[in-house]
C-alpha positions as MATLAB code, in Angstrom:
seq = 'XXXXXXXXXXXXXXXXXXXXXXXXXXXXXXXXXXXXXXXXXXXXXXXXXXXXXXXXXXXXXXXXXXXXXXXXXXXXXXXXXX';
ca = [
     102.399   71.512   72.492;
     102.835   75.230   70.864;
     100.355   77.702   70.818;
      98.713   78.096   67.180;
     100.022   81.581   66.980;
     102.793   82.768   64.848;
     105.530   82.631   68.050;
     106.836   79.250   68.887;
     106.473   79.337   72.846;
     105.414   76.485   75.026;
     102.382   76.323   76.108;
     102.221   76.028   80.054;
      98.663   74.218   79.619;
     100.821   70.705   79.105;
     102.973   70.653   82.209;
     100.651   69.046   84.628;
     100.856   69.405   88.266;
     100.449   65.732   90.140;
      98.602   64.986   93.724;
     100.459   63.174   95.675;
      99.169   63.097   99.573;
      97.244   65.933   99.000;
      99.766   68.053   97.891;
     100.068   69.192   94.529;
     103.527   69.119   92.910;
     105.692   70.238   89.937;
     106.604   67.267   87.033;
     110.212   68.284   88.318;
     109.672   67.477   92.128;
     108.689   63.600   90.583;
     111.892   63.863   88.221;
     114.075   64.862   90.890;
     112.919   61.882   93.556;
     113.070   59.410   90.224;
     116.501   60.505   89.763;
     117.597   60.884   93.436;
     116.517   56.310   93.250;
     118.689   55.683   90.257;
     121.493   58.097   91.896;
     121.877   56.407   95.092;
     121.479   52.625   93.301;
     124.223   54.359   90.799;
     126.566   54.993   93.673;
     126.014   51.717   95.438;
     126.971   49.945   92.637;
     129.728   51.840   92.153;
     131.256   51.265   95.400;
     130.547   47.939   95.712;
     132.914   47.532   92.537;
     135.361   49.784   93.244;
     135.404   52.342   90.664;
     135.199   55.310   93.230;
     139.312   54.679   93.610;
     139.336   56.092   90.209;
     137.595   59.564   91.093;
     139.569   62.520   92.496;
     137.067   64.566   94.116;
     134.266   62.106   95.218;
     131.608   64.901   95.999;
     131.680   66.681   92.916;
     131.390   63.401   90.986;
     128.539   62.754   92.973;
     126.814   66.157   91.935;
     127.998   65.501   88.562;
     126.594   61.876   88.428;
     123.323   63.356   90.444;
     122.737   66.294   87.652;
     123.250   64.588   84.723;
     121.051   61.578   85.573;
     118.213   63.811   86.805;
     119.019   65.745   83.464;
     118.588   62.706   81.212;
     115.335   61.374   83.577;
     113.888   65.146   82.464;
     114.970   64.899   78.809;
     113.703   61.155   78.233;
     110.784   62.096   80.912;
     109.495   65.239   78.953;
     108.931   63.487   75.728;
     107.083   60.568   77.456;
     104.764   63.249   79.552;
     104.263   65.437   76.540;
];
């Protein structure tokens, strides 16, 4: 994961780029579309019970919900791809 030099800095030799269709795209793109799936199950299932009458400023939560899932899918996802 770290160069064998005295500095500690990433190498960029472990982030792989992914084909998909031709197209060659960034570990994040992936993150971001896993994370978009579990966002919009997320707020399904919290409309269907309700809990949204609990949030002041639905849009923001939705960012907020959004971010730190797709924060969490990078975190958790990073130590799986590494």
């Amino acid at each position: 994961m770290f160069n064998q030099g005295s500095n500690m800095t990433p190498s960029l030799a472990v982030f792989h780029t992914v084909e998909f269709l031709g197209f060659y795209l960034p570990p994040l793109a992936l993150w971001a579309g896993g994370a978009l799936v579990v966002f919009l199950f997320a707020r399904w299932l919290l409309e269907r019970l309700g809990l949204y009458r609990f949030v002041w400023h639905r849009s923001l939560f939705n960012i907020a919900l959004y971010l730190l899932l797709m924060g969490g899918i990078v975190y958790f996802g990073n130590l799986a791809w590494l």
